[in-house]
Residue, then its C-alpha position, 0 to 999 in steps of 0.5 A: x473615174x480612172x486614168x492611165x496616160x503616157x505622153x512622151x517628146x524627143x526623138x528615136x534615141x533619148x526621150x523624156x517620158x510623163x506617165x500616170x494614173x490613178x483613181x477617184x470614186x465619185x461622191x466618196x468623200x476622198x479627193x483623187x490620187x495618183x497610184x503612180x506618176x512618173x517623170x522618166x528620161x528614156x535611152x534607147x539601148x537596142x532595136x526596139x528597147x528603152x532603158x529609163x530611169x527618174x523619179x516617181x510619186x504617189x499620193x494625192x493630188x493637191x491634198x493631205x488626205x492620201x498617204x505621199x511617197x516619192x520613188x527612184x524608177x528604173x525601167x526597161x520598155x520594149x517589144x518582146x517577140x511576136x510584138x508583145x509591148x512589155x514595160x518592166x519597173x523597179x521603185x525603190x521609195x524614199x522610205x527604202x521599201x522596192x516594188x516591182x511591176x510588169x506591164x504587157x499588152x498586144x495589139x490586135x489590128x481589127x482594121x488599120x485604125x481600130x485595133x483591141x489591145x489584151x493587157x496584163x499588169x503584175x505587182x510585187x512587193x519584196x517588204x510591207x506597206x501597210x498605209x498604202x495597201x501593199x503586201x509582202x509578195x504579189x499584190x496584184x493581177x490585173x487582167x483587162x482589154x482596150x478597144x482603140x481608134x487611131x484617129x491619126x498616129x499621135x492620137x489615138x483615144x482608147x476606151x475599155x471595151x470588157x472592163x478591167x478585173x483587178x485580182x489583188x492578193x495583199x498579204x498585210x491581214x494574216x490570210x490572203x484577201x482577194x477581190x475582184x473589181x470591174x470599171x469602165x474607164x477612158x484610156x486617151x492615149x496620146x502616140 
């Protein structure tokens, strides 16, 4: 099972955002952990941009059995040309180690509640992390497709409608290692 959630509460100007997600193979032995989980104050700074900053974690939930850390986030999330929503991260661990992502996805209007939403993240990592699988460089590219419906505008369920294929380069072994992963997965979205 995976998870991606976004829930937010003020107004146009400053807004307080939770965001998470994280995995959890059914029947592996291993509880759930959260890849990342956020608590961010959000600023708007310009037309259609957000500066945000707090604190995030990642580790497992309500276990010992997962690796923790907490980071310091800086982010800046908004609309690039032609409607490209674009989120961009800066972490820096309580360890001192910096990691980067970049976050895009565009909605592609099928009707005025079913949209399909192409998205891409990219990883990167400036020193290594071995307990938490995290290479020096790029580390991952994950390229996937939603399939949403807007049941009214502060709902609106999405669900993954090709699958989500995960291309992770980790440099931690001395070659490159890169794998390839699909999921079905359950995306609600609360706008």
């Amino acid at each position: 099972m995976v998870w991606d959630f976004q829930a937010w509460y003020g107004g146009d100007f400053n807004r307080l955002y939770v965001e998470g997600e994280g995995e959890n193979v059914q029947g592996d032995g291993e509880d759930a952990e959260f890849e990342s989980l956020d608590l961010l104050y959000s600023r708007l700074i310009a037309d259609f941009w957000e500066l945000q900053g707090g604190i995030g974690y990642q580790g497992g939930i309500a276990t010992n059995d997962h690796p923790e850390r907490y980071f310091g986030v800086i982010s800046l999330l908004g609309l690039v040309p032609y409607r490209f929503e674009t989120d961009l991260d800066l972490r820096i661990s309580d360890e001192g180690d910096i990691s980067a992502s970049l976050e895009s996805e565009y909605d592609l209007r099928l009707t005025q509640r079913l949209y399909l939403q192409p998205r891409t993240e990219i990883a990167v990592a400036a020193s290594e992390v071995g307990e938490f699988g995290v290479g020096e460089g790029l580390n991952s590219v994950r390229v996937g497709m939603r399939l949403g419906y807007q049941v009214t505008r502060r709902f609106a369920p999405t669900s993954v409608l090709i699958g989500r294929k995960s291309t992770a380069t980790r440099r931690i072994s001395p070659a490159p290692v890169a794998t390839t992963r699909k999921t079905l997965e359950w995306w609600p979205v609360l706008e």
